[in-house]
Structure formats: C-alpha cells, structure tokens
N, C-alpha and C positions, 0 to 999 in steps of 0.2 A: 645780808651779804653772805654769798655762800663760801664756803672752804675754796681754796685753790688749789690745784691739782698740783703733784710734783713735777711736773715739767712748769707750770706759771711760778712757784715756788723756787723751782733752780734757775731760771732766765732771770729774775728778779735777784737774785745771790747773785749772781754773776755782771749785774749792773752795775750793785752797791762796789762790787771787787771793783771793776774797772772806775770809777769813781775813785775810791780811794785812792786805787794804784797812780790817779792822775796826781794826786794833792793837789787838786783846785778847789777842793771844798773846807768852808770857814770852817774850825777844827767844833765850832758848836754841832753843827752839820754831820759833821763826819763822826761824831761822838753817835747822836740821835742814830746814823744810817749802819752805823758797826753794828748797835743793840739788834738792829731790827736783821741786821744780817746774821748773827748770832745765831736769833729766834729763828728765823727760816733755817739756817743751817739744821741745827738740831731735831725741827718740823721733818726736814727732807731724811737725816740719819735715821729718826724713828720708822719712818713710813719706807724706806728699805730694809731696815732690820725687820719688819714685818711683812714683807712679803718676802723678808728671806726665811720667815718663820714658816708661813705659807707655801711656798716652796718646795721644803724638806719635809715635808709631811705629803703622805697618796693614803687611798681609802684601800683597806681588802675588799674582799667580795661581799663578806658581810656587816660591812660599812664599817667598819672600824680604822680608824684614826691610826699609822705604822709612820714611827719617822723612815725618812728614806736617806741612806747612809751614801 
C-alpha cells in the first residue's frame, strides 16, 4: 500500500472530525478513529513543516543551498 498524499490524508482528518463532531459513534469507535486522527494530524503538520523547510531555501548560481529570508 502506498503512502497517501496530503490532500487523501487531510480529507480523511476531516471525515474522522465530522464523525466525532456528530457523536453517533460508539465511544469504542470514536476512541480507535480520534488515534488514527491524531496520526494523520501530525503525518499532515510534518509534511508542511517540510516543505515549509523546502520553501525557504533557493540555490545561488553556484549551487549552494541560501535560506531565503
């Protein structure tokens, strides 16, 4: 199975929200889908803090690595 991308990642956070926010789910349920909303949560913060790392960074002419301010 392959990785899923942040956008399948954020739509899938966004499901688990509105689920919860309903409380129609048996509190077992809603334990298991909070974890698993958690884990995407944090999947999705890392993988924007990294291309905010990606970002502020540009190459000079002679290829070197400059944050960009």
């Amino acid at each position: 199975m392959t990785k899923p991308t942040f956008e399948e990642s954020l739509q899938e956070l966004e499901e688990i929200v509105q689920r919860l926010e309903k409380g129609e789910v048996a509190l077992e349920e809603a334990l298991t889908i909070f974890q698993r909303g958690m884990t995407l949560s944090k999947q999705c913060e890392n993988t924007l803090k990294n291309a905010e790392q990606t970002l502020t960074k540009m190459m000079t002419d002679e290829d070197e690595l400059v944050v960009f301010d």
